[in-house]
C-alpha positions in Angstrom: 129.9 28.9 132.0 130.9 31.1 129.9 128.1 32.7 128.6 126.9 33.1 132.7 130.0 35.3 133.0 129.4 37.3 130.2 126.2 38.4 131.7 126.9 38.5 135.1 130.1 41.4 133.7 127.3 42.6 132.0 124.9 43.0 134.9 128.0 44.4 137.0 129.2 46.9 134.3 125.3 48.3 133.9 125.4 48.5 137.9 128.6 50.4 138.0 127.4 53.0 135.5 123.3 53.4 137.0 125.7 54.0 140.3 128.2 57.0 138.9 125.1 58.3 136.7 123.2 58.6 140.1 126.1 60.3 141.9 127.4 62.3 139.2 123.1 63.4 139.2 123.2 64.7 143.1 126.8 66.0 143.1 126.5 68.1 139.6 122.8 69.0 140.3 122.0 72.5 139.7 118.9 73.7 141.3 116.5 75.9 139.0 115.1 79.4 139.7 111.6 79.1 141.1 110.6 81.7 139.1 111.6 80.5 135.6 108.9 77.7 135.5 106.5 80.4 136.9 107.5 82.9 134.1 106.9 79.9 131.7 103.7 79.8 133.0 102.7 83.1 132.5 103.5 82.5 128.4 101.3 81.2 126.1 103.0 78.4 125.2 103.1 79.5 121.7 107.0 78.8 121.1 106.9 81.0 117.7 110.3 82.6 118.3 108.7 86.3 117.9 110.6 87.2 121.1 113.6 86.5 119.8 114.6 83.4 121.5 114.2 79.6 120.7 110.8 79.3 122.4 108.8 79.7 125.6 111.2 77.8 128.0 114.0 79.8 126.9 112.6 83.1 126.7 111.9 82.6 130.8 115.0 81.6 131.6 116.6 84.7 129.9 114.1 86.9 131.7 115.1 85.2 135.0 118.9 84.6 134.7 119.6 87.1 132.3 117.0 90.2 132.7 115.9 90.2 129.6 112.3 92.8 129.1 109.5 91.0 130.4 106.9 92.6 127.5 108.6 90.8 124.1 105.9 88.2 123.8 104.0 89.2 120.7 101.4 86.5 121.2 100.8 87.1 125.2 100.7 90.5 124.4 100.2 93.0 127.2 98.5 90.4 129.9 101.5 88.4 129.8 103.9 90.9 130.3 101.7 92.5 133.2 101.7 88.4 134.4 105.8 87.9 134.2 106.3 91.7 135.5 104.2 90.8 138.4 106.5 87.4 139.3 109.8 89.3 138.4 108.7 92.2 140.5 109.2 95.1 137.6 107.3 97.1 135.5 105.6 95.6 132.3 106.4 98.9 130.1 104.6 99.4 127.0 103.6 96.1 124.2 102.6 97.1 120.8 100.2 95.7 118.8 101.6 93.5 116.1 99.9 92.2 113.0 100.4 90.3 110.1 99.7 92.1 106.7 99.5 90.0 103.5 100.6 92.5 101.0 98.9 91.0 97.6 95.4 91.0 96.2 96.5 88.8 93.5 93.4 86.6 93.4 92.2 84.4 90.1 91.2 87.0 87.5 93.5 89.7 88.7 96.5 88.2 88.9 97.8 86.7 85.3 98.7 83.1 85.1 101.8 81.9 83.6 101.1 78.5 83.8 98.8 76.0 85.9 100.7 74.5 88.7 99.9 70.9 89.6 102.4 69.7 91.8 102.7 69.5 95.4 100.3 71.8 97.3 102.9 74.1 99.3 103.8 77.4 98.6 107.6 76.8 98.5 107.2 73.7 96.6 105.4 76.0 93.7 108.0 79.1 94.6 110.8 76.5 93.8 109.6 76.1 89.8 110.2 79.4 88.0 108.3 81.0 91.4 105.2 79.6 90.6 102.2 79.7 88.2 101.7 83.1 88.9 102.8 86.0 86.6 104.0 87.9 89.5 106.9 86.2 91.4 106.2 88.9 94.0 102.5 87.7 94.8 101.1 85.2 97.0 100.7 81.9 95.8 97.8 80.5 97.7 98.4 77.3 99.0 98.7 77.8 102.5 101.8 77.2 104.1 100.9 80.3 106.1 97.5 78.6 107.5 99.7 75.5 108.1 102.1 77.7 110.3 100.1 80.0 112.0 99.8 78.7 115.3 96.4 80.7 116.6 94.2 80.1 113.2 94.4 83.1 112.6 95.4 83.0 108.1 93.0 81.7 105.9 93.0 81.1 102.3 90.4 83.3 100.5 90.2 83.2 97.1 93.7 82.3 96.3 95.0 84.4 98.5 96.1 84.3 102.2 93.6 86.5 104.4 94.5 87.7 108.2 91.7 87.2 110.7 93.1 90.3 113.0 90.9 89.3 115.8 92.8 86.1 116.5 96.2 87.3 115.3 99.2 87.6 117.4 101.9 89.0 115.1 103.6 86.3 116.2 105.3 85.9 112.3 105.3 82.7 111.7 102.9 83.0 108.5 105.6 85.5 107.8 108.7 82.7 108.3 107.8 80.5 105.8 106.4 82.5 103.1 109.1 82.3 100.3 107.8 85.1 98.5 107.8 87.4 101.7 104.4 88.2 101.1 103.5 88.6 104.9 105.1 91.7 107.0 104.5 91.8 110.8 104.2 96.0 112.0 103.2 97.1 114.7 100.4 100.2 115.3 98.7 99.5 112.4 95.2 99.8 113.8 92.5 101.9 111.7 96.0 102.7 108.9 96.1 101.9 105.4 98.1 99.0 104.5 100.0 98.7 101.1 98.6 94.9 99.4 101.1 94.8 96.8 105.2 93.1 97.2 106.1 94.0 93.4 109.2 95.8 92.9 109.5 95.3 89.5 108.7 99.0 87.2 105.2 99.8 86.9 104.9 98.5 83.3 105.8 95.3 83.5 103.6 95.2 87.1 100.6 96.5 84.9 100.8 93.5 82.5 101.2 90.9 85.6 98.2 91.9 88.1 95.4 94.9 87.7 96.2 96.1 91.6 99.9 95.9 91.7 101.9 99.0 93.2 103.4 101.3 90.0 105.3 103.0 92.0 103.4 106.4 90.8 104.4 108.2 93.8 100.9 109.8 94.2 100.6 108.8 97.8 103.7 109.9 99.1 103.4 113.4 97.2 100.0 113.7 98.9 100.8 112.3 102.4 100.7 115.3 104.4 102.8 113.0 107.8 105.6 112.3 105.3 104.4 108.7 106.7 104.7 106.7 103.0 107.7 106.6 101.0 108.1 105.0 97.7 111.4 102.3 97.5 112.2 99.8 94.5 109.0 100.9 93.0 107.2 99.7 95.9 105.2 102.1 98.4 106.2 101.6 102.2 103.9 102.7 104.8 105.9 104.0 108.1 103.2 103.2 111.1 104.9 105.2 113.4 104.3 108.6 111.3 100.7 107.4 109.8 98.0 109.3 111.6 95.3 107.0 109.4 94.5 110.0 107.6 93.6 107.8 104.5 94.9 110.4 102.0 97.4 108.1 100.3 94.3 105.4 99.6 92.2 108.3 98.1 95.1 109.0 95.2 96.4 105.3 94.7 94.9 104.4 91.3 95.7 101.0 91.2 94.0 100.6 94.9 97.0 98.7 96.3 96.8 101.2 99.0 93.8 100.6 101.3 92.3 100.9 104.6 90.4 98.8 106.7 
């Protein structure tokens, strides 16, 4: 008897609470903007973050309740904001073009070894022990947590070194997240510019004995840039896209030919 009232409280306390969960269900329900799943729809899905908020879902909603810019999906690009403007009933206003840049060239043979890392295959794994086997703790490390990131297949290892296929990227930055050498920097209007593939900031002597095309920090490019568009900073040269007119001056005078264009 005893154990037949046990279940039967059982089977009335689960009743009780299906009951106030279905209640407190209709009563608290909030209905949803139409608009945010259509918004949602017009994304790619991609959920990178480049926007600036946790993912897709939440980038429509903030668009909808909140009127955030309809044109901050890197990956979508200008389709999608045309898309979201259209369902929001505003104008899409302007979407750069954002790319990933791997700044090092740091492949076998140019870049000194230090030692020869054999433990787990993952760039922050290898970062974590004395930054790697490379000589320069600056460089990429080649193992790919970049291609293992990169959402649109759009980084490649080549040669030891992680390679952007610019067709198929986004600039979404996630190869740029999780590399722990910050390797990877996402600009915008970089089309037909030269592109600085060097992240050394140590003095040019030490960067001479560490890889053959690392940055000295010469200055030769931003003596010669005639759009005062390159400027160099911790012995590093720093491209700024927005005053480059391509001219390819500064990749003329580089003599280490960190500075190139393609």
């Amino acid at each position: 008897m005893s154990i037949a009232m046990a279940i039967a409280i059982v089977t009335v306390v689960g009743l009780l609470g299906a009951i106030i969960l279905v209640l407190a269900a209709k009563f608290m329900h909030v209905e949803e903007d139409p608009r945010i799943g259509q918004v949602n729809g017009c994304l790619p899905g991609a959920n990178c973050g480049a926007c600036g908020y946790a993912g897709c879902a939440d980038y429509a909603k903030a668009i909808v309740e909140s009127g955030a810019p309809v044109n901050k999906c890197v990956p979508g690009g200008a389709k999608a904001a045309e898309d979201v403007a259209a369902v929001m009933g505003v104008e899409a206003g302007a979407t750069a073009v954002v790319k990933a840049i791997v700044g090092c060239q740091g492949r076998p043979g140019v870049c000194t070894q230090k030692f020869d890392y054999k433990g787990v295959s993952s760039c922050a794994a290898a970062a974590s022990l004395f930054g790697g086997g490379k000589a320069c703790v600056h460089g990429c490390l080649g193992l790919g947590d970049c291609v293992k990131a990169c959402p649109f297949d759009a980084m490649h290892i080549v040669d030891g070194v992680a390679c952007v296929n610019v067709a198929k990227c986004t600039g979404c930055g996630a190869c740029a997240a999780v590399c722990p050498h910050g390797v990877i920097e996402i600009c915008a209007n970089t089309e037909n510019k030269p592109k600085v593939l060097c992240n050394n900031t140590e003095k040019g002597a030490l960067v001479m004995k560490e890889c053959q095309t690392g940055c000295i920090g010469c200055m030769k490019c931003q003596k010669t840039c005639p759009s005062e568009a390159i400027k160099v900073t911790n012995n590093l040269a720093h491209i700024d896209y927005d005053k480059c007119t391509g001219c390819g001056a500064c990749v003329e005078v580089c003599p280490k030919h960190v500075i190139v264009k393609a």
